[in-house]
N, C-alpha and C positions, 0 to 999 in steps of 0.2 A: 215962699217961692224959691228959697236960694235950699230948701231941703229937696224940693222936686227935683230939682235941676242937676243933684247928684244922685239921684236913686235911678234916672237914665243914661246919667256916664257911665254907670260900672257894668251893665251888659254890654255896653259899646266897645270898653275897653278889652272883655275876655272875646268879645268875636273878632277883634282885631288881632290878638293874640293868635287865634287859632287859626287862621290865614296864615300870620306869618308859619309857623310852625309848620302849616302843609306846605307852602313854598319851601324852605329848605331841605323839606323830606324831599320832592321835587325834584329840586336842584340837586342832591346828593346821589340820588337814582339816576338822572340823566349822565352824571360824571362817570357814574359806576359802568354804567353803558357802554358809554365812550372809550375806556380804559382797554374795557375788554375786546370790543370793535380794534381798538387801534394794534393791540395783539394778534387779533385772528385776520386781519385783513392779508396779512399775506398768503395765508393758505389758503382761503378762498380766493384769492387773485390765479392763485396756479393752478388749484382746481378747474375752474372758469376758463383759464385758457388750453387746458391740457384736454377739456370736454369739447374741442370742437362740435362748438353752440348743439350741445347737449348729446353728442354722438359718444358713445361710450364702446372701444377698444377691449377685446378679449382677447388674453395672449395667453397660447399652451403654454405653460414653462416646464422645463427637463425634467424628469423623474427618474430619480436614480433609483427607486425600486418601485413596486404595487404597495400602496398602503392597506394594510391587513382593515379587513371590515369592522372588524371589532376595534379597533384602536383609532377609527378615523371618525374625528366630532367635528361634526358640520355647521358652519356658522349661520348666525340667522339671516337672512336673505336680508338683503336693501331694500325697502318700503320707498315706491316711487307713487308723487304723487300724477292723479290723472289726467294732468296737462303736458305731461315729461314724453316725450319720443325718444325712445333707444333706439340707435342705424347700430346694431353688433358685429361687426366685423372679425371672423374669426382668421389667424393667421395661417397661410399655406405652408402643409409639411411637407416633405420627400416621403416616399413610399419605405424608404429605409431609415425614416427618421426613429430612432429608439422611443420617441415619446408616445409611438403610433400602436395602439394594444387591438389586436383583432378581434380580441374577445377572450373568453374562458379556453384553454388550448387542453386536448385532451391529454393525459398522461401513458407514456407507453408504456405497458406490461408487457417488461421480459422476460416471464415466463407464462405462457401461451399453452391452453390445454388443448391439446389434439386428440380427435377422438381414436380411443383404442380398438378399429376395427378387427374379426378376427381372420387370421391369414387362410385364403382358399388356393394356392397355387402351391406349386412342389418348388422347392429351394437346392441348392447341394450345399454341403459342408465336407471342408479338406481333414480329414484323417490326419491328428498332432497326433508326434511321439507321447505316451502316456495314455493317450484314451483306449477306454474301451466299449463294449457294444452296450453298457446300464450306461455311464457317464454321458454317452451321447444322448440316448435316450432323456436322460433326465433334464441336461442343456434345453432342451426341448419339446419337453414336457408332454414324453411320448414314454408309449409301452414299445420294452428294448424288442418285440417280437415284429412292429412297426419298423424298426430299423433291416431286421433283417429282408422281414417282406415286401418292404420297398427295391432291395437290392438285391435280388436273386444272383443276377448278372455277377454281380461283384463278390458277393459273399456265400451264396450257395445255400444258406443255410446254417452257416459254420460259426459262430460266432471267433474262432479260432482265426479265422479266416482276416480277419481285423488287421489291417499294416498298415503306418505311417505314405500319408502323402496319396490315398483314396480317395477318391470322388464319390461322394455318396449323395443318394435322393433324400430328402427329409420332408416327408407328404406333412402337410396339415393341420390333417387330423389323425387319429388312431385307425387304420386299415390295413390294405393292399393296393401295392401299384399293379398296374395288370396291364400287359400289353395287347390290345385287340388283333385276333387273329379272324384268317378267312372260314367261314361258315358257322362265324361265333355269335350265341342269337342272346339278348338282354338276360331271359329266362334260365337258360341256362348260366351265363356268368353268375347270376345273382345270385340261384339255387348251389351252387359252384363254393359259392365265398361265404354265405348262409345269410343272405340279406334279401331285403325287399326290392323289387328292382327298380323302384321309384328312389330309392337311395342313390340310385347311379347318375339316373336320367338327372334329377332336380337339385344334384351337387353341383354349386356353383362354381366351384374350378374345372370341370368335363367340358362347360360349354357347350351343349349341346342344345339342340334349338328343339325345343321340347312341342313346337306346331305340327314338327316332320318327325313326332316319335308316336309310333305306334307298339302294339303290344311286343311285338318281334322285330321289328323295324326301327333300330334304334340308331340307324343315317351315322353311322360312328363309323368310319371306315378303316378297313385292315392296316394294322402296324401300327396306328394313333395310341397313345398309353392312355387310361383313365384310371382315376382317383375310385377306389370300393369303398367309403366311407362305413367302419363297423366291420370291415370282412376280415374271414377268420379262416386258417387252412393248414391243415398239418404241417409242419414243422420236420425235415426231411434230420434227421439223427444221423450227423457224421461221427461220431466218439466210437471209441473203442467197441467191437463186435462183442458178442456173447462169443465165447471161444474156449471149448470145451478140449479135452486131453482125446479123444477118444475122435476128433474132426477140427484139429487147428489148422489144418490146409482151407480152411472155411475163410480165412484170416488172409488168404493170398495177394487180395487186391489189395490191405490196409497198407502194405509196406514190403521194406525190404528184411521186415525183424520178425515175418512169419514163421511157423513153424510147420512141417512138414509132414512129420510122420504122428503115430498114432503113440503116447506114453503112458506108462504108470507109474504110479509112483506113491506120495504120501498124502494123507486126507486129511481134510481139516476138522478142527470142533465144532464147524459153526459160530464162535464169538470171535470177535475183533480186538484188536488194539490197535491205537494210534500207530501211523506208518512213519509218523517224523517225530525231535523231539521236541518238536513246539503242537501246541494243540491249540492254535487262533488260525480262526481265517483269514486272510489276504489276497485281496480278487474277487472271484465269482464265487459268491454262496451257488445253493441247491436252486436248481429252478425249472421249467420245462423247458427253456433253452439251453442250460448250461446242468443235463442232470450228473452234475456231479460237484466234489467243491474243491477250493484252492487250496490248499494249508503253507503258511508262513512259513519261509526256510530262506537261509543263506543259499550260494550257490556252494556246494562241497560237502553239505549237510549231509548224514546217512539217510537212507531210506530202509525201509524194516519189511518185513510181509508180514499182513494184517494177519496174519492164518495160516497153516502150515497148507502147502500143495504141490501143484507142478507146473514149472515152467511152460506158459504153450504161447508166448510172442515175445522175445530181447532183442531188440534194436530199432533202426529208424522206422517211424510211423507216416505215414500220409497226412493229407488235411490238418496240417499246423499243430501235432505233438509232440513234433521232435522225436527223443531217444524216448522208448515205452519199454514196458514190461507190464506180462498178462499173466495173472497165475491161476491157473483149474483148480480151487479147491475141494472137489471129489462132490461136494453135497447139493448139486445144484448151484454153488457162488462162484462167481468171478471174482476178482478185482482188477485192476490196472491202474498206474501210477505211469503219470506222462510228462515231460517237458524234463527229462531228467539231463543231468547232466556227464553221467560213467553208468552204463550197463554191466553190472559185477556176477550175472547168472547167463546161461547160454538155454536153449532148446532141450525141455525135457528132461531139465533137472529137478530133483525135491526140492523144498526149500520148506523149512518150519519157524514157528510163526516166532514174529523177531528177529529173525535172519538176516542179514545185510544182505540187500538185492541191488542197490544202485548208490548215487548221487543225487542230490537237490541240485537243478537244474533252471537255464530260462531258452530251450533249442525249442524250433518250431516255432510260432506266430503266440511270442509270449514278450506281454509288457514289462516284465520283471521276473526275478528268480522265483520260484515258487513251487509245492508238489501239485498237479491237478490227480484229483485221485478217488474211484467210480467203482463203484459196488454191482453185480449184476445179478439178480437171483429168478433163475430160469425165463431169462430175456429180457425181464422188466430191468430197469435203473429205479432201484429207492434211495432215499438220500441217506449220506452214511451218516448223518451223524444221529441218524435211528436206532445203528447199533455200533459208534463206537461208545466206550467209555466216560 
């Protein structure tokens, strides 16, 4: 009996045990609780009263710059549970408050492309000391024969003609200015300039109202200028005449350096030489407005005669070449040497080729010292440097 009676205590005993055991675990968990509660209670207390009963305050705060996209990490949002009401109140700014961003703000570009229209009306340009009728041309992006034809008025045709402080037309495009006269009819202007006469009408600088243009009828009334866009028209030759020994009274209107009577005298070879002694150009090359060409010289520099001949024009010339000399070289050639600065031969003298005849000069309508100096073989102008040396 007394063995039974222990072989039921000893399970009695380990469950009593193991009660105790979970009581202290128990009890050591609830302290741990408590510890932590007694810690955290104040911040939950001020949370709780700072949430007026659960309203939750959003406040802008100042920004002292844009935070760049790529550098800005976004916190994970506050998990609220589905009992919770948010009242969010957002705080009032002033319209000038810096915190206040409009949006993406465009960037301005200072430099702005403007489209490059092309110019349809006539401009003028003032004539500076140093230019000439290519340099204006070129400024301009014109043919130098455009300069002249725009400005009859002013230049004649002369490129010589060219002096400081001018008022000139500067059309376009490459033509003729052209002043509308009375019983002037589309057809003929056009056939006139060697153009089409829809060139005229349908140039956007004439203005012309193209409803009230009919084949002859082209409502443009007398005096009005219009633009010939392409027009083309001889070239009036003021240079030195062809001026032979045997009719230099031919030569009366060029100046006062004409020559009068009839000469003979000495004949030339036919070949040339340099008339200065520099042999570069300076100025005007050969061209069909300028058929003749500059040569480089000091002012005081000799002048030579290309050719042995005879005197038939020394002294002032007309139309911007100052002090000239013309020599008959028997064979059908001329020459003349202009802008000079001492006429050292008279009327109807010999002179053989080499000879001092003048000075390097800048008299008459010259941008600088320089010889202008023109060959003439039986009326034409060929360019000398065809047969100088």
């Amino acid at each position: 009996m007394q063995e039974t009676n222990e072989r039921v205590a000893g399970p009695s005993f380990l469950k009593r045990l193991l009660i105790a055991g979970l009581n202290i675990v128990m009890i050591l968990t609830l302290a741990a609780l408590g510890f932590i509660a007694w810690f955290r209670l104040p911040v939950l207390i001020d949370k709780l009263s700072s949430s007026n009963s659960a309203s939750a305050v959003v406040n802008i705060e100042p920004m002292d710059s844009i935070p760049n996209s790529q550098d800005h990490v976004q916190e994970p949002a506050q998990v609220l549970s589905s009992e919770t009401t948010l009242n969010i109140k957002l705080a009032k700014l002033s319209p000038d408050d810096p915190r206040i961003i409009d949006g993406i703000h465009r960037v301005p570009l200072l430099n702005t492309t403007i489209p490059n229209r092309p110019r349809v009306d006539v401009i003028t340009y003032t004539v500076e000391l140093g230019d000439s009728l290519f340099s204006i041309a070129d400024l301009f992006n014109l043919k130098p024969e455009t300069i002249l034809w725009g400005n009859f008025e002013t230049l004649e045709d002369n490129p010589h003609l060219l002096s400081k402080d001018q008022v000139l037309n500067i059309l376009p495009t490459d033509g003729v200015y052209y002043q509308w006269n009375t019983g002037d009819s589309l057809s003929g202007v056009a056939s006139f300039f060697q153009v089409d006469p829809t060139a005229i009408i349908s140039y956007p600088g004439n203005r012309i109202d193209l409803t009230a243009t009919e084949a002859d009828d082209t409502a443009i009334e007398s005096g009005s200028w219009v633009i010939v866009p392409g027009g083309i028209r001889q070239l009036k030759d003021w240079g030195p005449p062809a001026i032979s020994r045997s009719n230099p009274a031919s030569a009366r209107y060029y100046g006062d350096g004409y020559c009068g009577s009839v000469y003979e005298g000495a004949i030339g070879s036919g070949t040339f030489i340099w008339p200065t002694p520099a042999h570069s150009i300076s100025g005007y090359g050969y061209s069909g407005i300028h058929p003749a060409i500059d040569i480089a010289g000091a002012v005081g520099n000799a002048v030579f005669a290309a050719d042995s001949g005879v005197v038939v024009f020394a002294g002032w010339s007309n139309f911007g070449y100052g002090y000239m000399v013309v020599i008959d070289h028997g064979t059908g050639w001329q020459t003349a040497y202009a802008h000079l600065s001492a006429v050292a031969v008279t009327c109807g003298q010999s002179v053989f080729q080499g000879g001092y005849i003048g000075a390097v000069g800048s008299t008459g309508n010259s941008t600088g010292s320089h010889l202008h100096f023109e060959t003439v073989y039986n009326g034409a102008k060929p360019n000398p440097l065809n047969y100088l040396p």
